[in-house]
C-alpha positions as a Python dict, from the first residue, in 0.01 Angstrom:
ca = {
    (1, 'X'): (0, 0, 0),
    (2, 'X'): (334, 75, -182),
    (3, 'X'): (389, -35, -487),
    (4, 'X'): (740, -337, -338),
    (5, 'X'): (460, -497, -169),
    (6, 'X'): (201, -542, -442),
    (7, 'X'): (564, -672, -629),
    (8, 'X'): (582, -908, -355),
    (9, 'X'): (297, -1041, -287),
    (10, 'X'): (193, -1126, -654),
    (11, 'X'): (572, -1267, -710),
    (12, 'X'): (464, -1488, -446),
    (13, 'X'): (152, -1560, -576),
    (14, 'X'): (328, -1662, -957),
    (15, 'X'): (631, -1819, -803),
    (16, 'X'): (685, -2202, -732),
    (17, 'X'): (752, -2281, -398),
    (18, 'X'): (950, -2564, -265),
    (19, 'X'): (731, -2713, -107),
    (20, 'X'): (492, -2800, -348),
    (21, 'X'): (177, -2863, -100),
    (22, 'X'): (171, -2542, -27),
    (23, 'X'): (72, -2459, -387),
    (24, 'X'): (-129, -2765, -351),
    (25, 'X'): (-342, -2659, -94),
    (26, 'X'): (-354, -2258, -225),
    (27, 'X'): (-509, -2415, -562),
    (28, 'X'): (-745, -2576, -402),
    (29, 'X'): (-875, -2285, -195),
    (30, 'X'): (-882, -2110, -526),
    (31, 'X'): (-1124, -2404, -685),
    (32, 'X'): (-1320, -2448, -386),
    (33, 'X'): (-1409, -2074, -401),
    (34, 'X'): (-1452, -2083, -756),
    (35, 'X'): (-1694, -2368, -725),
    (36, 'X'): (-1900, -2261, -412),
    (37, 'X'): (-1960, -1925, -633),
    (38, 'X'): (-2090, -2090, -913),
    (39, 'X'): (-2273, -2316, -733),
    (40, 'X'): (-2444, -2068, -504),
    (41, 'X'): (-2502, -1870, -865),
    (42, 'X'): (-2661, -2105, -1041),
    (43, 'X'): (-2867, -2265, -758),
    (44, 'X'): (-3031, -1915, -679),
    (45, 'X'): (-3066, -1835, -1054),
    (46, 'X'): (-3296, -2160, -1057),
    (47, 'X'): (-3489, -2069, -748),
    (48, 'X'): (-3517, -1752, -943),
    (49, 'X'): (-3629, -1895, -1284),
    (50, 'X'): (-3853, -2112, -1110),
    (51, 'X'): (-4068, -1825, -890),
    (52, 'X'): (-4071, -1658, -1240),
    (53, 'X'): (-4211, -1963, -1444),
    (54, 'X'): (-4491, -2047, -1178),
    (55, 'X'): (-4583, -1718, -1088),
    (56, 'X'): (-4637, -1639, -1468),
    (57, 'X'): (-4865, -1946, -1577),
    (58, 'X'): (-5024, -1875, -1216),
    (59, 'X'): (-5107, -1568, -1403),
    (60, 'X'): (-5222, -1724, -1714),
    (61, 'X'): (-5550, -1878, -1522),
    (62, 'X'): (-5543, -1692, -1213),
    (63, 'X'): (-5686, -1366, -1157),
    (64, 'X'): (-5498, -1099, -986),
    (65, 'X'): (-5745, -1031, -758),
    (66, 'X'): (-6132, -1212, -679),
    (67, 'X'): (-6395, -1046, -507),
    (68, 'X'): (-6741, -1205, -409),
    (69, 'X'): (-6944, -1167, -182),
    (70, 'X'): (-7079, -1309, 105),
    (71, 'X'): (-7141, -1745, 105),
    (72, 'X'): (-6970, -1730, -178),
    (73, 'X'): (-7212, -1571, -370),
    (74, 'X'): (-7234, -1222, -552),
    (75, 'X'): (-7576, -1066, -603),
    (76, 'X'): (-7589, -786, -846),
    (77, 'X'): (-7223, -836, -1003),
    (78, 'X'): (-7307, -613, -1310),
    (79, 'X'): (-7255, -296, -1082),
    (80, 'X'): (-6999, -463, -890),
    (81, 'X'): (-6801, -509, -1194),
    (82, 'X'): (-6895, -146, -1342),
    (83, 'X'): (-6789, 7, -1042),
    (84, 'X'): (-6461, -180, -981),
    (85, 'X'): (-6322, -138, -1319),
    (86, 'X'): (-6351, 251, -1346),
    (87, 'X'): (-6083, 200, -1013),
    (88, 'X'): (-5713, 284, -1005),
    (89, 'X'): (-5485, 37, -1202),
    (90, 'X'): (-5790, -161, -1239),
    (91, 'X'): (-5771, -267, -1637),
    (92, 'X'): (-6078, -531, -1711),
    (93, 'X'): (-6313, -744, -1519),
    (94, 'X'): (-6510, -1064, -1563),
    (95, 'X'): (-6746, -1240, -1330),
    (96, 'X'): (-6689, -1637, -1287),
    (97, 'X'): (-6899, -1917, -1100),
    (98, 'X'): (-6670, -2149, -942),
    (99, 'X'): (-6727, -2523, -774),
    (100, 'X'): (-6594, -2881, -747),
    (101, 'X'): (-6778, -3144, -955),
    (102, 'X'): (-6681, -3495, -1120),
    (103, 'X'): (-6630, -3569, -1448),
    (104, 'X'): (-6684, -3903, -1567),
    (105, 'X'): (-6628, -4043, -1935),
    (106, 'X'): (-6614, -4401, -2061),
    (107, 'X'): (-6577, -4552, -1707),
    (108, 'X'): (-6295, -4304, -1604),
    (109, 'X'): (-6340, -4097, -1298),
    (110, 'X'): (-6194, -3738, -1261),
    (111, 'X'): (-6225, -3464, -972),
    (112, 'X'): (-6181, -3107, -1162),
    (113, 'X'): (-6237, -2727, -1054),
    (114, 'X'): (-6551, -2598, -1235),
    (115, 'X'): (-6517, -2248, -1373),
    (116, 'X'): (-6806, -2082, -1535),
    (117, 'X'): (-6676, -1851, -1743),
    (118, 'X'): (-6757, -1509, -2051),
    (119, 'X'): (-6488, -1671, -2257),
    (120, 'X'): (-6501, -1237, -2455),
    (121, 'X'): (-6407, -1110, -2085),
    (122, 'X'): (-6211, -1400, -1959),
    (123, 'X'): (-6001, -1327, -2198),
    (124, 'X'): (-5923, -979, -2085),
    (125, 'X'): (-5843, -1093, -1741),
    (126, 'X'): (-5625, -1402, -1781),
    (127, 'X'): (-5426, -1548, -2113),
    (128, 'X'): (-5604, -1908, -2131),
    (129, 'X'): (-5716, -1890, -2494),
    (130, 'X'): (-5368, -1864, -2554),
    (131, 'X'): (-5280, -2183, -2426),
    (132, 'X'): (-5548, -2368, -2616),
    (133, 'X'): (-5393, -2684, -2849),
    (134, 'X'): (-5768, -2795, -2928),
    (135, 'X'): (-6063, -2568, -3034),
    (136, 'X'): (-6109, -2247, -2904),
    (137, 'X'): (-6226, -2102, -2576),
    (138, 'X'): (-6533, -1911, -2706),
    (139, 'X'): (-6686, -2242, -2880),
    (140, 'X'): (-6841, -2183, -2516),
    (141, 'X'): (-7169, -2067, -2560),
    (142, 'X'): (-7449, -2062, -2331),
    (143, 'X'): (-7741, -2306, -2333),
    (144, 'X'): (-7493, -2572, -2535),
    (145, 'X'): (-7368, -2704, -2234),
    (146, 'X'): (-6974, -2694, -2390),
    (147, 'X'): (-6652, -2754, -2161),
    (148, 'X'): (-6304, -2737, -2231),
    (149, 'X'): (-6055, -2923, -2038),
    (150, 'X'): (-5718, -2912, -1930),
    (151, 'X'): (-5497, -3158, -2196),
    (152, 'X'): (-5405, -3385, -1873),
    (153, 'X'): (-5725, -3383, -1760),
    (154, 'X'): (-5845, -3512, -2064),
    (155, 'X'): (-5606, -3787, -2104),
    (156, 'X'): (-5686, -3910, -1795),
    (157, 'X'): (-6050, -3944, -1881),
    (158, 'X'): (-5953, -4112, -2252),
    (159, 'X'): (-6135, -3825, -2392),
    (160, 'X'): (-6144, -3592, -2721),
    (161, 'X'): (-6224, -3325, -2889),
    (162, 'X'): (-6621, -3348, -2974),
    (163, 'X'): (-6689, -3647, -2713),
    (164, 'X'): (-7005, -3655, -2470),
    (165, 'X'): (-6888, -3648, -2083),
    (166, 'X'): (-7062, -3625, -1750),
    (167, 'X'): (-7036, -3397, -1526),
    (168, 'X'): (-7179, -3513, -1144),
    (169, 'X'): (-7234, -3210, -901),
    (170, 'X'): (-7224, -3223, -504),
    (171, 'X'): (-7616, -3073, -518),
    (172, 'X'): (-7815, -3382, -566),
    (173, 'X'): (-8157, -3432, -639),
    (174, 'X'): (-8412, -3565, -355),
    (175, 'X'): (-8603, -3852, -463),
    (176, 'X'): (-8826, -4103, -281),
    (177, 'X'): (-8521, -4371, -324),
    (178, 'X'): (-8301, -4049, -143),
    (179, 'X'): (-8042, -3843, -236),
    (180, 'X'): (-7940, -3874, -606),
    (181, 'X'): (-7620, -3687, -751),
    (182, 'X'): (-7700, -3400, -994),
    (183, 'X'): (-7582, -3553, -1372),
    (184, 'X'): (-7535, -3329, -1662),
    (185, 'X'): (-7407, -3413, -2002),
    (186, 'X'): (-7179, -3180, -2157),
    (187, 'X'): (-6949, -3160, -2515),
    (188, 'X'): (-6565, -3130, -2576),
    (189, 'X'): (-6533, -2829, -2768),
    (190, 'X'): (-6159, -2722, -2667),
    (191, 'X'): (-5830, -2829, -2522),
    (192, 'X'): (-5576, -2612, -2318),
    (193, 'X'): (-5229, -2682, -2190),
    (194, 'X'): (-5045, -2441, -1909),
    (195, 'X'): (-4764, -2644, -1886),
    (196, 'X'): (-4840, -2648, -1489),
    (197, 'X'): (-5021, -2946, -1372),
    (198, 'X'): (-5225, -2859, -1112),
    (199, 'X'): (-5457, -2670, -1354),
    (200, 'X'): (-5373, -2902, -1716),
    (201, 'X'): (-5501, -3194, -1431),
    (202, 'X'): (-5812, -3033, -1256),
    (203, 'X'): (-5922, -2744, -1432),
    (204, 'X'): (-6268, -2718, -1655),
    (205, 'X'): (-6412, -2416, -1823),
    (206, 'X'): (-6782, -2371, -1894),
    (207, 'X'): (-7027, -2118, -2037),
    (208, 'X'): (-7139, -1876, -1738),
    (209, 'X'): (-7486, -1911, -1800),
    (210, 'X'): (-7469, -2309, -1790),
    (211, 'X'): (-7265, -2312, -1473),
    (212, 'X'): (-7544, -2103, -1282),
    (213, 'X'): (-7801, -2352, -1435),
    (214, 'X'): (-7584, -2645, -1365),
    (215, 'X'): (-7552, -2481, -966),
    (216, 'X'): (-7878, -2367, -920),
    (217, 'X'): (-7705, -1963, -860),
    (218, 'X'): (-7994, -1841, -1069),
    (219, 'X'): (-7860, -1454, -1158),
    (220, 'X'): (-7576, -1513, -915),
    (221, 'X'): (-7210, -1547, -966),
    (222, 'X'): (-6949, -1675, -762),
    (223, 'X'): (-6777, -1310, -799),
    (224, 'X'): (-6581, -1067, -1030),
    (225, 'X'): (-6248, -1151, -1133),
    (226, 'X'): (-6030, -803, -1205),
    (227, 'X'): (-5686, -780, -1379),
    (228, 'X'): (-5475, -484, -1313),
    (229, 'X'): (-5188, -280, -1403),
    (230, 'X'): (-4886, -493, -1209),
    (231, 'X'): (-4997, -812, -1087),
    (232, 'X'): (-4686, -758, -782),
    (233, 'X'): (-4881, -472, -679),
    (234, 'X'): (-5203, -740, -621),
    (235, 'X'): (-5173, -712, -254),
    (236, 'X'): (-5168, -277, -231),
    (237, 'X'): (-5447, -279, -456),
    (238, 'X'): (-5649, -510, -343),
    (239, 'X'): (-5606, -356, 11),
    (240, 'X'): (-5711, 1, -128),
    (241, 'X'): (-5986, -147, -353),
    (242, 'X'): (-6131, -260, 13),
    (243, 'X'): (-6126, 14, 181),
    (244, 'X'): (-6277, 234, -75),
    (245, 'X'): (-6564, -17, -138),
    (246, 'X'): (-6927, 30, 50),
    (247, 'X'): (-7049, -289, -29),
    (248, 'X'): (-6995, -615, 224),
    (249, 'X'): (-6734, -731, -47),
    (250, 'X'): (-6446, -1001, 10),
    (251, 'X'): (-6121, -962, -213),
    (252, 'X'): (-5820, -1186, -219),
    (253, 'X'): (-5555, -1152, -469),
    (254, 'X'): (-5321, -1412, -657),
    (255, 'X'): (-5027, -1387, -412),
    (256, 'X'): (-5273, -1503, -131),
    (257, 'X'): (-5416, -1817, -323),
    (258, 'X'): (-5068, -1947, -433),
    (259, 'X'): (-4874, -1832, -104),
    (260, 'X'): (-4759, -2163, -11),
    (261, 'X'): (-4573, -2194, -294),
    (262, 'X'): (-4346, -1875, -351),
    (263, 'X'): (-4301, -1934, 25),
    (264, 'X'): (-4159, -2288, -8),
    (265, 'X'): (-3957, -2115, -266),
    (266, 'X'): (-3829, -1846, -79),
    (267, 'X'): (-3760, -2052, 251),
    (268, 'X'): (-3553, -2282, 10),
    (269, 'X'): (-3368, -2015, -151),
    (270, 'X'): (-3240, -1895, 211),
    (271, 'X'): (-3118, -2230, 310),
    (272, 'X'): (-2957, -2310, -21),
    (273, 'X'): (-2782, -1934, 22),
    (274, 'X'): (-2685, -2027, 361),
    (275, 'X'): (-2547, -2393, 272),
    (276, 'X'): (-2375, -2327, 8),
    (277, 'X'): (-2184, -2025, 142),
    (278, 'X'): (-2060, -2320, 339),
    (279, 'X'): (-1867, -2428, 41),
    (280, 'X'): (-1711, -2077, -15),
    (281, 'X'): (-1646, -2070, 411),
    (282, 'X'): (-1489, -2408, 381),
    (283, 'X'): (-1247, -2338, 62),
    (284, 'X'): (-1113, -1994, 279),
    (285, 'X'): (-1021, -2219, 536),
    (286, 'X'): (-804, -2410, 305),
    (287, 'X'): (-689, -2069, 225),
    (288, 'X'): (-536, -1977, 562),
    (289, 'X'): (-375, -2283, 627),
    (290, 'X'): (-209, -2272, 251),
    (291, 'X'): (-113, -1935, 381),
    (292, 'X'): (29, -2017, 747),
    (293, 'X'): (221, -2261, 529),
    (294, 'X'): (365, -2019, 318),
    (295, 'X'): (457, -1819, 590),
    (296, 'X'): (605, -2101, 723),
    (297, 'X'): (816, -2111, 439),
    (298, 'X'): (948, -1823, 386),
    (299, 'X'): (1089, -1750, 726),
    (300, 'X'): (1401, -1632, 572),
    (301, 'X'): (1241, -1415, 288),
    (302, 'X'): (1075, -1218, 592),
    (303, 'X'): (1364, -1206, 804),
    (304, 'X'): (1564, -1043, 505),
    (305, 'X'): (1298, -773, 401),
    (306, 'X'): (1264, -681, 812),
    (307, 'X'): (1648, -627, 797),
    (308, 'X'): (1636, -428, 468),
    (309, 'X'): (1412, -229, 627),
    (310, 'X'): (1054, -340, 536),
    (311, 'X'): (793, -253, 852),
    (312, 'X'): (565, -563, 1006),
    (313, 'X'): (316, -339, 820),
    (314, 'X'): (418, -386, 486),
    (315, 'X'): (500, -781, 581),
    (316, 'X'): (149, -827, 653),
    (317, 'X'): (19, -622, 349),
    (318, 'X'): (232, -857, 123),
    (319, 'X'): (47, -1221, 247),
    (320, 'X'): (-273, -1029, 275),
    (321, 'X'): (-221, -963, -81),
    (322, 'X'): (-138, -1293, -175),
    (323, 'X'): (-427, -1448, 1),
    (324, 'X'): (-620, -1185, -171),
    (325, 'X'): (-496, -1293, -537),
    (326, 'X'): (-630, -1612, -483),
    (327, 'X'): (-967, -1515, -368),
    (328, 'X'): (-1056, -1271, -627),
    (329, 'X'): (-943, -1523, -928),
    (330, 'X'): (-1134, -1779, -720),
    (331, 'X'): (-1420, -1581, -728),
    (332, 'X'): (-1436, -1385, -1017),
    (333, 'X'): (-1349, -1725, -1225),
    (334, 'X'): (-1688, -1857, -1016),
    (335, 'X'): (-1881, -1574, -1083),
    (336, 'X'): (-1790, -1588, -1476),
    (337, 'X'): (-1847, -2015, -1464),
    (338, 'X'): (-2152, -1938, -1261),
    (339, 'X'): (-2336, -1670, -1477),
    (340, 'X'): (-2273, -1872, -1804),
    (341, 'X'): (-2389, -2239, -1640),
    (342, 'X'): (-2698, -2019, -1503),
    (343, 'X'): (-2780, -1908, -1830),
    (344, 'X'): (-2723, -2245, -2052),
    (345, 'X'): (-2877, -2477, -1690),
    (346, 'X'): (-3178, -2557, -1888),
    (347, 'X'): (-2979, -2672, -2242),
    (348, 'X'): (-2737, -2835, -1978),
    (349, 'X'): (-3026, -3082, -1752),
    (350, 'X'): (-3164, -3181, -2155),
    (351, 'X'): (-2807, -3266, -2244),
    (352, 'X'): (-2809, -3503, -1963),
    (353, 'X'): (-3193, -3568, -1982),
    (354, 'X'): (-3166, -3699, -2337),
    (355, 'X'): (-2798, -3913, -2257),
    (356, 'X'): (-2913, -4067, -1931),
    (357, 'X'): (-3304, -4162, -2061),
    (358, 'X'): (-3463, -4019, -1769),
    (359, 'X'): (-3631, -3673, -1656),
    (360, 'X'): (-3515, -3471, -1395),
    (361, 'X'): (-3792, -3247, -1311),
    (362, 'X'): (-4140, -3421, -1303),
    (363, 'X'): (-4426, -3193, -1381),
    (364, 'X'): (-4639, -3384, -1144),
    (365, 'X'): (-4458, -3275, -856),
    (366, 'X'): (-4237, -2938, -954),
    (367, 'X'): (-4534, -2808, -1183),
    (368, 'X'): (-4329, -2708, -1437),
    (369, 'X'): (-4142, -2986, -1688),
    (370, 'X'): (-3818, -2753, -1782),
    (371, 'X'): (-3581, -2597, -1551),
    (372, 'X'): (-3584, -2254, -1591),
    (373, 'X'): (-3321, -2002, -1464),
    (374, 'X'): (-3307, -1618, -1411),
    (375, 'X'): (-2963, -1419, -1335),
    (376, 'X'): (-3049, -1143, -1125),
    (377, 'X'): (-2750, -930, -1087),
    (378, 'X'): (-2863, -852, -724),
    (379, 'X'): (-2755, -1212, -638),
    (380, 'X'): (-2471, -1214, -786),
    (381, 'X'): (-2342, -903, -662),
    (382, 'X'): (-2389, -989, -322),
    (383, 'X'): (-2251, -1381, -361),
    (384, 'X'): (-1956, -1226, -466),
    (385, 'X'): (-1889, -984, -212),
    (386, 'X'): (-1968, -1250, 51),
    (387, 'X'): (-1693, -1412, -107),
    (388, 'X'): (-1431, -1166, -113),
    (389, 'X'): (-1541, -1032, 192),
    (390, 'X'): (-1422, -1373, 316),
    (391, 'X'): (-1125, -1434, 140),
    (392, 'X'): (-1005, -1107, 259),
    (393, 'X'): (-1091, -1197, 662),
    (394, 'X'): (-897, -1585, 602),
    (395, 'X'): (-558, -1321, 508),
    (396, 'X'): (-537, -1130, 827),
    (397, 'X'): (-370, -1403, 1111),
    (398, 'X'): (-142, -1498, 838),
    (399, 'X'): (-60, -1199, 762),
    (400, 'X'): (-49, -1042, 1128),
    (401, 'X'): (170, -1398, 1176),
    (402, 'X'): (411, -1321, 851),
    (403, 'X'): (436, -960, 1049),
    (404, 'X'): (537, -1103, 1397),
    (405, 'X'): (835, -1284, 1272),
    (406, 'X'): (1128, -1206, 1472),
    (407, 'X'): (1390, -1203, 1196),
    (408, 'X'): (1668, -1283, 1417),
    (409, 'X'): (1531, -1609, 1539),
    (410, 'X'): (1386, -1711, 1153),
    (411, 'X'): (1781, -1653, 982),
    (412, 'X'): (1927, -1870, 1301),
    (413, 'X'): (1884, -2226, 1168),
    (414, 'X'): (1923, -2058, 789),
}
């Protein structure tokens, strides 16, 4: 383009029309882009933040992979575990017994997940003693029939630190009145909080060795828990670790247990991306009819530039480039409002959290009680190339209008 045109076209951009609509309608294409970019920003920066959040205090009680055997079962786990942990990427292991039981206190009723537990090598394989707010997680020790408990767990029950519950197990006991539910007593000894309620509400750690006793497993486990190098490569390893073993082994990893939810995530983050571009498709649309309008309106200012010699090529290049103006400033305004709102969205929902008296995100049901966000410059590299990319497209019939004026016909009325 030569250098007249880019005069033009941003003259036209600055300049105040007569007909004030038109700069009406040309502001608000430049706000409606603005807005769809920082909307589509932020809303994918919070799908973002939120995969992040769950998948990491997934991590803090979830293995990345599980192997037991068959039923359930693992026979000989010792060698299991010896053999597994001198493997690739393959950094600790611990075995676990795992089962549904009841837990009863003081009239209250609770279902919980059962995990027998090494609290030295659970440790090494997932970060829950970091998350304890009561006691500690190796106050578990075998034959003292200890448990710690989620924090919501425990509040449900009415129950503290140092208090007797019961724990009722699917195996009953036959008797001559029939089948009577298994009841042990255990002791509070710790407290833990995730932050994630599906595991501060059902999840209870024991001592290994009580959990086989409490199960009837004998020497069994349930299987070997293993933590390894990069929890995203879960799936390859696990994969190889099958292959190479010779034992009838089962292994699932982390990414298979919790699939439903980065899935719901990820199918939500596509239709958000796709409805929101809607907001960025509808604002170019204002664009090229603030730009057939301004075409409109300066009939004569073509005609005269065709007679001074200007080519329909350089007529079109000047609207193009004013319909261009106002989609990059659109845009790169969004992309600047976007990234900083993406960054402050959580100090931004507790603004309004704490002046409205109410909570936005409910723990019970999004699993997480903040709203976290992650910028990942991916995203917002191709949000605003979609945008250009359409601001550009709603210049051309404009512009190939602007270049099809007949100048003789637009100075005839003039």
């Amino acid at each position: 383009m030569n250098s007249f045109e880019w005069l033009i076209g941003l003259r036209y951009t600055r300049a105040k029309r007569r007909n004030g609509f038109i700069s009406f309608i040309s502001a608000a294409s430049m706000i409606g882009i603005a807005l769809g970019v920082a909307a589509l920003i932020v809303v994918l920066s919070v799908m973002n933040g939120f995969q992040r959040e769950i998948r990491g205090r997934i991590l803090e009680v979830a293995s990345h992979i599980q192997v037991s055997g068959q039923g359930n079962r693992l026979a000989d786990w010792q060698t299991v575990a010896n053999e597994l942990k001198g493997a690739p990427k393959v950094l600790a292991t611990a075995p676990y017994v795992q089962a549904q039981g009841l837990i009863s206190f003081d009239g209250n009723v609770q279902g919980a997940m059962l995990r027998g537990v090494l609290p030295a090598q659970e440790d090494q394989v997932a970060g829950l003693g970091r998350h304890m707010v009561a006691g500690r997680l190796d106050a578990l020790k075998p034959g003292e029939f200890g448990i710690v408990l989620g924090q919501d767990l425990a509040r449900a029950l009415g129950v503290g630190l140092g208090e007797k519950i019961t724990m009722i197990t699917p195996q009953g006991n036959i008797t001559p009145a029939g089948m009577v539910p298994r009841m042990k007593s255990f002791t509070v000894v710790g407290l833990f909080r995730i932050d994630m309620y599906q595991y501060d509400a059902g999840l209870a750690l024991i001592a290994l060795q009580d959990a086989q006793k409490l199960f009837r497993m004998g020497e069994e486990v349930s299987g070997v828990r293993l933590k390894i190098s990069d929890p995203l490569e879960a799936p390859y390893v696990s994969q190889q670790l099958a292959q190479a073993s010779q034992r009838p082994l089962w292994f699932s990893d982390w990414t298979m247990e919790n699939s439903q939810y980065f899935r719901a995530v990820q199918i939500e983050k596509r239709m958000m991306f796709l409805i929101l571009t809607l907001i960025v498709a509808v604002a170019t649309f204002n664009l090229v009819s603030g730009l057939v309008m301004a075409v409109t309106d300066k009939q004569a200012d073509i005609a005269i530039l065709r007679t001074l010699g200007a080519s329909p090529g350089s007529i079109m290049q000047i609207f193009m480039i004013q319909g261009a103006t106002v989609g990059i400033v659109g845009t790169l305004s969004g992309v600047l409002g976007g990234v900083l709102l993406a960054l402050n969205v959580g100090s931004v929902v507790s603004f309004f959290e704490g002046l409205l008296g109410m909570q936005v995100l409910s723990p019970q049901v999004y699993l997480i009680s903040s709203l976290p966000s992650e910028v990942l410059l991916s995203d917002v590299s191709a949000i605003g190339l979609i945008s250009l990319v359409l601001a550009f497209l709603a210049t051309l019939y404009p512009s190939w209008r602007a270049a099809k004026t007949n100048p003789a016909e637009a100075l005839r009325y003039e």
